[in-house]
C-alpha positions as CSV (number, residue, x, y, z in Angstrom):
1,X,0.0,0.0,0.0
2,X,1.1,3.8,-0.8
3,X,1.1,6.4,2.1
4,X,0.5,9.7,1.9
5,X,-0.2,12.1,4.8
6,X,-1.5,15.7,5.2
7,X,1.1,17.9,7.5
8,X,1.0,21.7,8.6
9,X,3.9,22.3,10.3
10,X,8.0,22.0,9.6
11,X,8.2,19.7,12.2
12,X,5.7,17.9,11.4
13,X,7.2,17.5,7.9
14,X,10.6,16.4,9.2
15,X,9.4,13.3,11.2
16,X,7.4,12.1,8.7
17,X,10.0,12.5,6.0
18,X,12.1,9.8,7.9
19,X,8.9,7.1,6.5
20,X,8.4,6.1,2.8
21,X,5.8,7.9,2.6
22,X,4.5,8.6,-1.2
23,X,3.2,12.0,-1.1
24,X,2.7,14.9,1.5
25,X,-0.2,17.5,1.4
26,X,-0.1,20.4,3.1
27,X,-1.7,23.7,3.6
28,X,1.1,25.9,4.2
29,X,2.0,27.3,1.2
30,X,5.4,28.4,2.5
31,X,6.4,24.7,2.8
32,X,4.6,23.1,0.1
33,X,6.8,25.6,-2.3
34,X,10.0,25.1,-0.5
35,X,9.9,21.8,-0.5
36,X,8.0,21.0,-3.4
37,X,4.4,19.4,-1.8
38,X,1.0,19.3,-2.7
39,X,-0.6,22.5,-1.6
40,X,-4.7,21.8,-0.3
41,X,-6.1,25.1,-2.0
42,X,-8.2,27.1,0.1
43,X,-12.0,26.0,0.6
44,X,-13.0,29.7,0.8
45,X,-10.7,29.8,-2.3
46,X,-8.8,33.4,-3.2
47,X,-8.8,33.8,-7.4
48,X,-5.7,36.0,-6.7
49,X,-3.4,33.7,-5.0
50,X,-0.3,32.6,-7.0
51,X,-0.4,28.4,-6.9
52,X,2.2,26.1,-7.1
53,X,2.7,23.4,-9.2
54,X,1.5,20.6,-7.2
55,X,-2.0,20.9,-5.7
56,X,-4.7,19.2,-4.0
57,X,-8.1,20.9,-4.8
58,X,-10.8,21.5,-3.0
59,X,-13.1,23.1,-5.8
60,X,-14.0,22.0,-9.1
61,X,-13.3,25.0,-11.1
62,X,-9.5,25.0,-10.4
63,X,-9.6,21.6,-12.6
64,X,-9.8,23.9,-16.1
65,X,-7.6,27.0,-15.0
66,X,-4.4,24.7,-13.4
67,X,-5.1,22.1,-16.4
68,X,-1.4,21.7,-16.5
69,X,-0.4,21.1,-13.0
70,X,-0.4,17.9,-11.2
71,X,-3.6,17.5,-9.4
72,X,-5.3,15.0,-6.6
73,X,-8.9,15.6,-6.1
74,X,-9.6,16.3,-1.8
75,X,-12.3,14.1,-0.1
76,X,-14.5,17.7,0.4
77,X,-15.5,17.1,-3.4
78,X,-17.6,14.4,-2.1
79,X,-16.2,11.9,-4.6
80,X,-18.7,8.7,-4.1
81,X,-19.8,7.2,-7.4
82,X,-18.0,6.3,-11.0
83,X,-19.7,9.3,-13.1
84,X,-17.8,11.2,-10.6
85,X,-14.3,9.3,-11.0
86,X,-14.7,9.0,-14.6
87,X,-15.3,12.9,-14.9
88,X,-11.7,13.8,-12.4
89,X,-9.9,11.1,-14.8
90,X,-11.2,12.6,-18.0
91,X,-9.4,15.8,-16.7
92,X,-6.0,14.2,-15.8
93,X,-6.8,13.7,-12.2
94,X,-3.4,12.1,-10.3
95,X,-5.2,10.8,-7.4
96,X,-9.3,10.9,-6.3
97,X,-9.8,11.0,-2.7
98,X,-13.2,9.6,-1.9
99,X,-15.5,11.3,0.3
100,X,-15.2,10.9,3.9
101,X,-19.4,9.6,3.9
102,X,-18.5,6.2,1.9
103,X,-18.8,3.6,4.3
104,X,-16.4,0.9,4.6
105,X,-18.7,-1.9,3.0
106,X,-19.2,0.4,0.1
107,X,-15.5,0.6,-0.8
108,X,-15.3,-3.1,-2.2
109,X,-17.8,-1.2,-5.1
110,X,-15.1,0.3,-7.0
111,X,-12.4,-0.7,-9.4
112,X,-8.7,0.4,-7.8
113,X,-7.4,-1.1,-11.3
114,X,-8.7,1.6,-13.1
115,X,-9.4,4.5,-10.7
116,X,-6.4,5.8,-8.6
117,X,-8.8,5.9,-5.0
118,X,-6.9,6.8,-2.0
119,X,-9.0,7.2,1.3
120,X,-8.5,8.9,4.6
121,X,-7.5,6.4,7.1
122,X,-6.8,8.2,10.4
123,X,-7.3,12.2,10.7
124,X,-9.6,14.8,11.9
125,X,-11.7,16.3,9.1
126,X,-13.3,19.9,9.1
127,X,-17.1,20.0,10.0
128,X,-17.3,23.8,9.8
129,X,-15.7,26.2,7.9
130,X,-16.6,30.4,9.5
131,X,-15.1,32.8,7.1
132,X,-14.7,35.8,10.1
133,X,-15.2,35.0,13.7
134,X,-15.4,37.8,16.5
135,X,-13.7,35.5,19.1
136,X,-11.5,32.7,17.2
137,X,-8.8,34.1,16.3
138,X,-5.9,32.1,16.7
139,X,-5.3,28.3,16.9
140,X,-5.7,26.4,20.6
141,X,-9.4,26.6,21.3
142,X,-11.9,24.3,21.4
143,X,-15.7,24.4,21.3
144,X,-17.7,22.1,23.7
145,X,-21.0,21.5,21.9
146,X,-24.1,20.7,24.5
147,X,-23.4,16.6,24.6
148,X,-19.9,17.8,25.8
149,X,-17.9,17.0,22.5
150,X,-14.8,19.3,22.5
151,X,-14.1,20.4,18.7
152,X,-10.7,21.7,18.1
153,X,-10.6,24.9,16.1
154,X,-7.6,25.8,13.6
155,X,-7.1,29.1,11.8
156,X,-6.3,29.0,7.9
157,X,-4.0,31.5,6.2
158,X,-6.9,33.4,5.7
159,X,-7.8,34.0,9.0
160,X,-10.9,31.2,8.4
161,X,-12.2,29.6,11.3
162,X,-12.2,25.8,10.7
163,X,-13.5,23.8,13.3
164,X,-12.7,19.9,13.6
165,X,-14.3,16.8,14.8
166,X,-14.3,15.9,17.9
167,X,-12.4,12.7,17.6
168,X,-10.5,11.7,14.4
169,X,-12.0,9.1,11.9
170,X,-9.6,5.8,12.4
171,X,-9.9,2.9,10.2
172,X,-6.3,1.3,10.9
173,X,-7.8,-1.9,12.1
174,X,-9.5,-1.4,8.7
175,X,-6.1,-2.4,6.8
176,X,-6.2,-5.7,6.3
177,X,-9.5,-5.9,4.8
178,X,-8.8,-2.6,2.5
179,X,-6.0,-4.3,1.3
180,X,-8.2,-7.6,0.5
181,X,-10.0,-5.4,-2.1
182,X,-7.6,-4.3,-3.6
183,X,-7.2,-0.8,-2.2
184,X,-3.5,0.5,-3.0
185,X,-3.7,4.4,-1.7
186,X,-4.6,5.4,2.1
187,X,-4.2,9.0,3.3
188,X,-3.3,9.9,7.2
189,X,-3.9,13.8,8.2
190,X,-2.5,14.8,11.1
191,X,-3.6,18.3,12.3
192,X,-3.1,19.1,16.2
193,X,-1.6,15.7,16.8
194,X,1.8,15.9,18.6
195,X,5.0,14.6,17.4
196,X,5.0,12.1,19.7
197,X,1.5,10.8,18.8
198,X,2.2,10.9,15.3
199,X,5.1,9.0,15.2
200,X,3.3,6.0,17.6
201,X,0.5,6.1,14.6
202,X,3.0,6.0,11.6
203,X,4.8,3.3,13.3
204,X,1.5,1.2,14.1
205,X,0.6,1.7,10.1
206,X,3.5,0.2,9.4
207,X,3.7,-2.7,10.4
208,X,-0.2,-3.4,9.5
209,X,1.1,-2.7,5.9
């Protein structure tokens, strides 16, 4: 199987450049110049800002305009059917990341000899994205919801509030039957998780793979 990982920070970056890790996402565009990685374009997407080479989309329309860059599709397209694969193929798609709703028992519906799938296996996705906030300003916080969930919140580039789930999605005990259907691309973000905890999940991937 083929690991790729979604990082923010530098050091971030350096620990998991010590894996074999295939490729690394990231949404500082600082780092994902300097060191040549896929940039995540932003959701509340800027028509002004200057993109590299290598990006990882998160809106439709920046298929035609960066026709000639190298391009894997985000799970936020909501990538769940073959209309949908055939379409992000037809337009020179690297890599499809399916959406985060397909449930395990649906993967074994699609054909990873002609569609190049990868899916999230461990990290915390974005349930809401606030364009200006009064109050969240700066990374750290979290939000307790009524039931007593706490949902960490991150602030983009753009000064965008993006608030996390409450606990990340984690289908490493999913790994052996993923790769019994033939599934040859899983993706790990890690967002607010320390070194120290990303290393004990790299290193438990690992030797599942």
């Amino acid at each position: 199987m083929l690991v790729s990982v979604f990082i923010k920070t530098k050091e971030q970056l350096d620990l998991v450049s010590k894996y074999n890790i295939k490729d690394i996402y990231t949404d500082n565009l600082e780092l994902a110049t300097k060191y040549n990685l896929y940039y995540e374009t932003p959701r509340a997407y800027n028509n002004n800002l200057a993109l590299p080479n290598k990006l990882l989309i998160n809106d439709l329309g920046l298929l035609i305009s960066n026709s000639n860059k190298d391009i894997v599709s985000n799970y936020y397209l909501n990538v769940g059917n073959h209309y949908t694969l055939d379409l992000l193929l037809e337009h020179n798609v690297k890599k499809i990341n399916l959406s985060i709703e397909t449930k395990l028992d649906e993967l074994s519906n699609f054909d990873y000899t002609k569609y190049p799938i990868e899916y999230l296996v461990y990290g915390r996705v974005e349930v809401m994205l606030i364009k200006t906030h009064p109050l969240l300003n700066e990374d750290g916080y979290t939000i307790e919801g009524m039931d007593g969930k706490k949902y960490p919140v991150l602030i983009d580039n753009d000064k965008h509030t993006r608030i996390l789930s409450h606990r990340p999605i984690n289908h490493l005990d999913d790994i052996e039957y993923l790769k019994s259907i033939g599934l040859n691309n899983i993706r790990l973000d890690f967002t607010i998780e320390s070194i120290k905890e990303i290393e004990s999940i790299l290193n438990k991937l690992y030797k599942l793979i």
